[in-house]
C-alpha positions in Angstrom: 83.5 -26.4 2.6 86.3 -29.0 1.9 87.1 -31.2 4.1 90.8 -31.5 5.4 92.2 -35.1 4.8 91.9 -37.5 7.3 93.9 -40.6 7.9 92.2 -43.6 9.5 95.2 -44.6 11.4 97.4 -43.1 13.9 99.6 -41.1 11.2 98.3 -37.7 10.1 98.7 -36.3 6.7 100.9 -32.8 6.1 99.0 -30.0 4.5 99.8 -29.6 1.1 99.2 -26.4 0.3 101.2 -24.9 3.6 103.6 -27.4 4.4 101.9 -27.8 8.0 100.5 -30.5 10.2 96.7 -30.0 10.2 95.7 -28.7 14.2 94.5 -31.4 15.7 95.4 -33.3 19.1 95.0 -37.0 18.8 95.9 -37.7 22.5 93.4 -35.7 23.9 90.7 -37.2 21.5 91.5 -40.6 23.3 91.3 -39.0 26.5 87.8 -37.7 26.2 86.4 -40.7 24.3 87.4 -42.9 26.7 86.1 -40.8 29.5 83.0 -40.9 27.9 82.8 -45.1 28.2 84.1 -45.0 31.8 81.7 -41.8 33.2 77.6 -42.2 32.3 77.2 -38.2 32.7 80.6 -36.8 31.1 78.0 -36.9 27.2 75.9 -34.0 29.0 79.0 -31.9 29.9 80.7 -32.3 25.9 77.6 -32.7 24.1 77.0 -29.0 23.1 80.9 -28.6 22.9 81.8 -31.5 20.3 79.7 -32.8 17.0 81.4 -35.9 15.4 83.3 -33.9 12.9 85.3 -32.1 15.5 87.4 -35.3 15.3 90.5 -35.3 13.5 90.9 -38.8 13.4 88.4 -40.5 11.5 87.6 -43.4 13.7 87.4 -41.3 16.5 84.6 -39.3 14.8 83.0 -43.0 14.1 83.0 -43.8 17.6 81.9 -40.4 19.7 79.0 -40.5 16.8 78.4 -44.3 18.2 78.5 -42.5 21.7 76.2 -39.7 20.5 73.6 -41.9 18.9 73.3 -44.1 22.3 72.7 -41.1 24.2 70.2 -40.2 22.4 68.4 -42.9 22.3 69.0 -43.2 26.3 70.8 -45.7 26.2 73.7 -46.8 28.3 77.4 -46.2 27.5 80.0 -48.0 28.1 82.5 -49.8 26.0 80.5 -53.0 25.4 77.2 -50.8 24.2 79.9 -48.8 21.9 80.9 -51.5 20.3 77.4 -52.9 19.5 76.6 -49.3 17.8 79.3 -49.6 15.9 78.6 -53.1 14.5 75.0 -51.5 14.0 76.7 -49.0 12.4 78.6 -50.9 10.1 82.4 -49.2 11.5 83.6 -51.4 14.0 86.4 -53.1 11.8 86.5 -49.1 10.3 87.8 -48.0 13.8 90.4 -51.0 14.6 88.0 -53.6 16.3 86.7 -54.0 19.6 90.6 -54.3 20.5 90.6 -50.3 20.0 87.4 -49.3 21.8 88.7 -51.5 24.9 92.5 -49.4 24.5 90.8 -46.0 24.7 89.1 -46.7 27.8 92.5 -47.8 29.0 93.8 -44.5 28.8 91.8 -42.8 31.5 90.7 -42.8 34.9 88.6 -39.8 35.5 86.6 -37.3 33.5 88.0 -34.9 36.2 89.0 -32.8 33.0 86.9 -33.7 29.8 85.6 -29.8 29.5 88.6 -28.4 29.1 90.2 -31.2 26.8 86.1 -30.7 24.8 87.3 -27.5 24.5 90.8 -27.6 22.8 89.7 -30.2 20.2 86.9 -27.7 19.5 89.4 -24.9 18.5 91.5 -27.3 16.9 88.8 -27.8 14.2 88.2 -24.4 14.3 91.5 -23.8 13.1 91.0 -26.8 10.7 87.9 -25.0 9.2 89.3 -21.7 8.4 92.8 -23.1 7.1 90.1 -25.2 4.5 88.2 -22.1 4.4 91.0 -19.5 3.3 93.1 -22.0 1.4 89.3 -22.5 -0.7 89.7 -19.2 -0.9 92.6 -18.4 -2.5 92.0 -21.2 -5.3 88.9 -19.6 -6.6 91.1 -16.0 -6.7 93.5 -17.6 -8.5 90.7 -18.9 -11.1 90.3 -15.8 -13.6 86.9 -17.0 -14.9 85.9 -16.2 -11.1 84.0 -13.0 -10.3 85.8 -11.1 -7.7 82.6 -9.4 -6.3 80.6 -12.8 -6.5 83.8 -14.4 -4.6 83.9 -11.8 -1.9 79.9 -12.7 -1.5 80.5 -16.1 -0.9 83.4 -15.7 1.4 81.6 -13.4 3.6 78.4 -15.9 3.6 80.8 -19.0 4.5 82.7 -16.9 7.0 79.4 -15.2 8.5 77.9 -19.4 8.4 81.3 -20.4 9.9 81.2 -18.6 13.2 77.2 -18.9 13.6 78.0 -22.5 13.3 80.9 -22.8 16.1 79.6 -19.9 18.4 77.8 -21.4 21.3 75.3 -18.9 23.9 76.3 -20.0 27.6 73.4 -20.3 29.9 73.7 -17.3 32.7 71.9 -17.7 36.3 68.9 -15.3 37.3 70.5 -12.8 39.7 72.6 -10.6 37.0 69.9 -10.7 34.8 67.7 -9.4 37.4 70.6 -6.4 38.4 70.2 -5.2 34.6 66.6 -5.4 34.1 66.1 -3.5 37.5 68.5 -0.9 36.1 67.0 -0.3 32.9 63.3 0.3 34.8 65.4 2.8 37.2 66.5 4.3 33.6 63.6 4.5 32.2 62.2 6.0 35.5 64.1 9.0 35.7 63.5 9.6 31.6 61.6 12.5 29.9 58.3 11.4 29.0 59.6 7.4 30.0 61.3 7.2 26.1 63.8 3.4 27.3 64.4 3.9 23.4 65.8 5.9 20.4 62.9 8.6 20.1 60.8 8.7 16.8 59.9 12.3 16.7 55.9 11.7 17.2 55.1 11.9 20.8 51.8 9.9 20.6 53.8 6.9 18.6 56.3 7.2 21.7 53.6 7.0 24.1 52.8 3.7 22.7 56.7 2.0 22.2 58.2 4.3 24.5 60.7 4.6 21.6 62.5 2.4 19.7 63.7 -0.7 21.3 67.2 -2.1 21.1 68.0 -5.3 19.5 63.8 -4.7 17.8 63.3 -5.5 14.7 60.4 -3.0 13.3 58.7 -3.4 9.8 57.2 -0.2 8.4 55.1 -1.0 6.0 52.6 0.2 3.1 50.9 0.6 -0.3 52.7 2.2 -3.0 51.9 6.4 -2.5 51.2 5.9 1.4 54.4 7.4 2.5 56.4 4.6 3.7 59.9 6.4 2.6 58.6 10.0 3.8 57.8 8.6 6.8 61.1 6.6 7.5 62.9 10.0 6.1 61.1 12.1 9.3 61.9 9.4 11.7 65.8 10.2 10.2 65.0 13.4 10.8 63.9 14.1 14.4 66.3 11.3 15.2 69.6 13.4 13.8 68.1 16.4 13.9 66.6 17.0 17.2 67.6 14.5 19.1 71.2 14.0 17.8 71.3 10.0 17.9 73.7 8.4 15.3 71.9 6.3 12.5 72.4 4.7 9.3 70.1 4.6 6.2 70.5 1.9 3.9 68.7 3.0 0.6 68.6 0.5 -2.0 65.5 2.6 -4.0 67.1 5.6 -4.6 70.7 7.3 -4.5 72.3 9.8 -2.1 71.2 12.7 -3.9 67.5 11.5 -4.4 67.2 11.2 -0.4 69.2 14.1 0.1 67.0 15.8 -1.5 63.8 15.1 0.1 65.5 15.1 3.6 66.5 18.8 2.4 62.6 19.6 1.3 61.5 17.5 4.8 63.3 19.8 6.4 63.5 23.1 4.8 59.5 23.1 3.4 60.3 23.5 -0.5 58.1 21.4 -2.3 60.3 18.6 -4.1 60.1 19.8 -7.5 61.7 23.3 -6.7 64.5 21.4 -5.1 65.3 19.4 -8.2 65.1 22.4 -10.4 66.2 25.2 -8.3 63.6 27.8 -9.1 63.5 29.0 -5.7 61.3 32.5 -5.3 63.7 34.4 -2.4 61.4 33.6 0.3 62.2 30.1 -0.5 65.7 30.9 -0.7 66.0 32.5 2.9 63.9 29.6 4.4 66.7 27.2 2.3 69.5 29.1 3.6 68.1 29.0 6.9 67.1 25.6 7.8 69.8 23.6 5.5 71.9 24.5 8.5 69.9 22.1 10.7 71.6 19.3 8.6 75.3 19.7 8.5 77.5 18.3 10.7 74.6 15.8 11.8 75.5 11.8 12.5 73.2 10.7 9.6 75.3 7.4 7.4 73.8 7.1 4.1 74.7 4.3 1.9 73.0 4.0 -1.6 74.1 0.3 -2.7 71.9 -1.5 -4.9 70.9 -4.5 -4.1 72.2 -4.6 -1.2 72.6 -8.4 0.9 72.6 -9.1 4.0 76.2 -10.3 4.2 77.1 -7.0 2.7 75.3 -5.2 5.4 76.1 -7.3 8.3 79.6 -6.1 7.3 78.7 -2.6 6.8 76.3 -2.4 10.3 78.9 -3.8 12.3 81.7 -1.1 11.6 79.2 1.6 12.0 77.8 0.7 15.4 82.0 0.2 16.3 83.5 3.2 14.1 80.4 5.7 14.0 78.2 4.7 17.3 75.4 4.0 15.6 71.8 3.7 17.5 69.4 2.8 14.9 69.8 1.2 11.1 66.8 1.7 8.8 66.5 0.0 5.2 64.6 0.9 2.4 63.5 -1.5 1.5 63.4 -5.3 2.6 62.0 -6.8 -0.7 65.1 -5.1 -2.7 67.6 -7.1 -0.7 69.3 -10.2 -1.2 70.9 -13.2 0.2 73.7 -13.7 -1.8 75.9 -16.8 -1.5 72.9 -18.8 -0.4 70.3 -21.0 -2.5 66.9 -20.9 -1.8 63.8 -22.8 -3.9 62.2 -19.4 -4.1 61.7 -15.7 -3.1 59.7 -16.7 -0.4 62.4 -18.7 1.1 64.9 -15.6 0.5 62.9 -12.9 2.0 62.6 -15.1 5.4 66.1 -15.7 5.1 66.7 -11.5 5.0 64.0 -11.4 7.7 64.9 -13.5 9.9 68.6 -12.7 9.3 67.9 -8.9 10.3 66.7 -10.1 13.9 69.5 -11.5 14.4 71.9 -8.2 13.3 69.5 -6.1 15.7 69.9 -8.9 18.5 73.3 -9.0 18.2 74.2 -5.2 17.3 71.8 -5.0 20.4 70.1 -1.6 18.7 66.8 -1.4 16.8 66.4 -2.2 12.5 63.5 -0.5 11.5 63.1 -1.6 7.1 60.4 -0.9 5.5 58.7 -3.0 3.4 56.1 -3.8 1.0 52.7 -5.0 0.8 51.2 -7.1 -1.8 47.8 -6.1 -3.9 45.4 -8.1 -1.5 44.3 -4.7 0.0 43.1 -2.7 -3.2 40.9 -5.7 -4.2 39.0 -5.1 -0.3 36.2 -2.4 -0.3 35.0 0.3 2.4 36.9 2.2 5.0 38.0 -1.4 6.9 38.5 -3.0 3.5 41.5 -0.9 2.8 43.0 -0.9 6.0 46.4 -2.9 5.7 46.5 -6.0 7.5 49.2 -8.4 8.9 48.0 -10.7 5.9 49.0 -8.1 3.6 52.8 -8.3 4.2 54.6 -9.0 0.7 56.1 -12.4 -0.4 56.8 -13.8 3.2 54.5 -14.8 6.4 58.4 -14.9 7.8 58.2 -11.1 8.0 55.8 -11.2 10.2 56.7 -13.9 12.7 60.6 -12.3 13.0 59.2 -8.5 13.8 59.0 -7.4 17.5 56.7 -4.4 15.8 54.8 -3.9 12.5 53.3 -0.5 11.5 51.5 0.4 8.6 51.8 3.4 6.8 47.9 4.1 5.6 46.0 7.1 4.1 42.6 6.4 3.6 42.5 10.0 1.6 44.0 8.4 -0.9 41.3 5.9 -1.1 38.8 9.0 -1.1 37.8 8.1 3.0 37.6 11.8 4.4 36.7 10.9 8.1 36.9 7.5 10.2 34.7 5.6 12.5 34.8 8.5 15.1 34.1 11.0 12.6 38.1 12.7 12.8 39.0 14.5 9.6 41.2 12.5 7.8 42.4 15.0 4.9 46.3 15.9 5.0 46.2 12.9 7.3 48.0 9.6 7.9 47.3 6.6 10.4 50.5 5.0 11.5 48.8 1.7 12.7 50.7 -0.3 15.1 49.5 -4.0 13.8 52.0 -5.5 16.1 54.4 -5.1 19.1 55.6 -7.9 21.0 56.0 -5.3 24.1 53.4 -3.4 24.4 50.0 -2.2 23.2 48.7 -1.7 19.9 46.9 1.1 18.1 46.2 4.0 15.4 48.5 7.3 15.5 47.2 10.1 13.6 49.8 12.4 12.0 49.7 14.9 9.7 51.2 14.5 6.2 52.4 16.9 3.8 52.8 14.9 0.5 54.9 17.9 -1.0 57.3 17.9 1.7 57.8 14.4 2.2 57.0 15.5 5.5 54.9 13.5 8.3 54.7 15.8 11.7 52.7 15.9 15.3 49.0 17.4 14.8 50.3 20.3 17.3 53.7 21.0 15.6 51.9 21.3 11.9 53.8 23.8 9.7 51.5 26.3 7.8 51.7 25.7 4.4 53.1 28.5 1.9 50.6 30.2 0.2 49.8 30.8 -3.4 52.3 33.4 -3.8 54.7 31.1 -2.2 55.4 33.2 0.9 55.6 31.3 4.1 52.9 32.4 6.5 54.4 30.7 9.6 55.9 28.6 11.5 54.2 26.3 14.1 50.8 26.3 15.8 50.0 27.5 18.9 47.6 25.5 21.3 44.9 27.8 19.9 45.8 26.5 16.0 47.3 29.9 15.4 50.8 30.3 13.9 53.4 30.8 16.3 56.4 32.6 14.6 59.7 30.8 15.3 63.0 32.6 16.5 66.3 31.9 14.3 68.8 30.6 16.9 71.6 31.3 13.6 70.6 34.8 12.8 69.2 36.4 9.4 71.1 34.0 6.4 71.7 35.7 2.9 69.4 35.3 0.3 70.1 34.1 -3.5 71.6 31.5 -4.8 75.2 31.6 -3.2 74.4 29.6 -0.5 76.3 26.0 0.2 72.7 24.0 -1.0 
């Protein structure tokens, strides 16, 4: 970012572009560099306030960096020390001599107020940086052999880099800190089933995380064909559906209508092919008409841009959880994002830029991310049934992914690798493990679910649909406690049949 021009006298130059004098203060940045020569423990009160560049006036950044490099090398500060830096330093005759070092301390006899005065030459070059920032700006929009999209990345990068840069996390004693964790355990005392989280669906997977965490970051992750995106499409599900929390799904694999479509077969129990090509027998039909309903009107936010970066969805997060009160963000999937406006020396380097990026969203949007992700090929090269069970190793392109998750699960069906039971002999046909590989707050472990590939379905053992049968009737509804179907009451009423419905 372009520098405003800086005079290396007293005078200060006019902006330009605008007409303006540049913010700045010039009295007050004698003020607090002199109070920095006369008062050995004023450094400790600015230091996380000012950086040498907050200076408007050129010397003056030449000497607080003097004054900066002697405190950190504990040494002592005072106006004969300064001026031996900035010989060292080669900018003594740069900042008027030894004549001016001896005038600023001149000027003061207290640091009674240097936080305060810290604090207005800190906006000032604030305001500095986004006047160089927006007048940048409009250069490049002026330049027709400039993208507009590309532009609009790199503002939002050097905006987003901007206010990390100049935003500062004050230190806050014990005793409030206390107050709030004590009323979150009192919370999640008097909850059903002791859920301190947005609930996934799958009571035993809640057991373990007690729901999703905010301000987590949770990887879901898996082979090609394990289910990562059927998966992620239930948790959407029970989340909207039954428990009617707001959420957004970025989908950068496929478009509304593709995800619409398996949330619809998720939901309704039509195998994915009938949806796309409507030939619907009138059983299927009435269960279509009937259980469609279960989706309108529900606080599910789909967005289906390609390629989506994180600036982009920084952006897009933000006025959802504000506009939309959304609880939970899920992306699918990590490896198709990018970091736009940024260079990096390879993917590796971009991917734990994303990663490590998306921590921070969910730390700051204070609600859990949950993107999936991919694994590399490590794990069909392993034999037996522990050989292709995924593996924290296994994460794709980035060890970053890893490091920045507060959970990692894995998505694994050893059916597809033609492992029928496990070690303690469970039948592992029309199943899935969800294997919690990591969690930063609590235990880890294997969740068994049941997975119905045609409905890009994942469900509780006990609330396992019967599948239609060859005639393409459906036999029933959920099971009983004795594994016998339990025929389920429509809360709407009997729905027409044929075509004519809204789907």
């Amino acid at each position: 970012m372009p520098n405003n021009n800086r005079s290396n006298t007293n005078k200060t130059n006019i902006d330009s572009a605008y007409g303006h004098m540049p913010p700045q203060a010039l009295e007050i940045e004698k003020l607090v560099l002199g109070a920095l020569m006369i008062d050995k423990d004023a450094f400790t009160v600015v230091s996380e306030i000012l950086r040498p560049e907050t200076f408007y006036e050129k010397r003056h950044e030449n000497i607080y960096q003097a004054i900066q490099t002697l405190n950190m090398e504990e040494k002592a500060v005072d106006i004969a020390t300064v001026i031996e830096q900035l010989k060292k330093d080669g900018n003594l005759e740069q900042v008027g001599g030894a004549v001016y070092v001896v005038e600023l301390s001149q000027h003061v006899v207290s640091s009674a107020h240097i936080e305060l005065h810290s604090r207005i030459l800190a906006q000032k070059y604030l305001a500095r940086q986004l006047i160089s920032f927006a007048s940048m700006i409009e250069t490049k929009a002026f330049d027709e052999s400039v993208d507009v999209d590309d532009l609009m990345q790199d503002a939002e990068s050097m905006l987003f880099e901007l206010s990390q840069k100049n935003m500062r996390q004050d230190y806050t004693q014990i005793d409030p800190i206390i107050t709030e964790a004590q009323e979150k355990i009192q919370i999640a005392a008097g909850s059903k089933g002791g859920l301190t989280g947005v609930p996934s669906g799958f009571t035993k997977l809640d057991d373990i995380t007690s729901g999703w965490q905010p301000s987590d970051l949770v990887i879901i992750a898996g082979r090609p064909a394990m289910g990562k995106t059927s998966f992620a499409l239930s948790i959407a599900k029970n989340i909207v559906v039954d428990y009617n929390v707001p959420m957004a799904f970025f989908s950068l694999e496929m478009n509304k209508v593709q995800l619409a479509n398996r949330l619809i077969s998720n939901v309704c129990e039509i195998t994915g092919s009938k949806i796309m090509n409507g030939q619907l027998n009138d059983a299927e039909w009435q269960r279509l008409d009937k259980n469609i309903r279960k989706l309108y009107g529900k606080p599910l936010y789909i967005d289906d841009t390609a390629a989506l970066s994180i600036f982009e969805l920084r952006t897009k997060a933000r006025r959802l959880v504000r506009e939309k009160g959304v609880k939970l963000i899920m992306i699918d999937y990590l490896q198709l994002m990018n970091a736009t406006g940024s260079k990096f020396g390879s993917r590796q380097e971009e991917v734990s830029t994303i990663s490590r990026s998306l921590k921070g969203l969910a730390k700051e949007l204070d609600i859990p991310i949950l993107a999936l992700s991919q694994l590399n090929r490590t794990v069909e090269n392993r034999e037996g049934i522990e050989g292709k069970r995924p593996q924290l190793s296994d994460l794709r392109e980035s060890g970053a992914i890893e490091q920045d998750a507060d959970m990692v699960l894995f998505v694994h069906r050893p059916e597809y690798y033609h492992i029928y039971t496990d070690g303690n002999n469970n039948d592992l046909r029309g199943m899935a493990q969800i294997i919690i590989a990591k969690h930063r707050k609590g235990a880890i472990g294997d969740v068994l679910l049941n997975f119905k590939g045609e409905f890009t379905r994942f469900a509780n053992p006990e609330d396992a649909y019967v599948a239609p049968n060859v005639g393409g009737e459906f036999i029933g509804s959920r099971l009983n406690s004795g594994g016998q179907p339990e025929p389920e009451p429509d809360p709407l009423g009997p729905a027409p049949i044929g075509p004519s419905n809204p789907f």
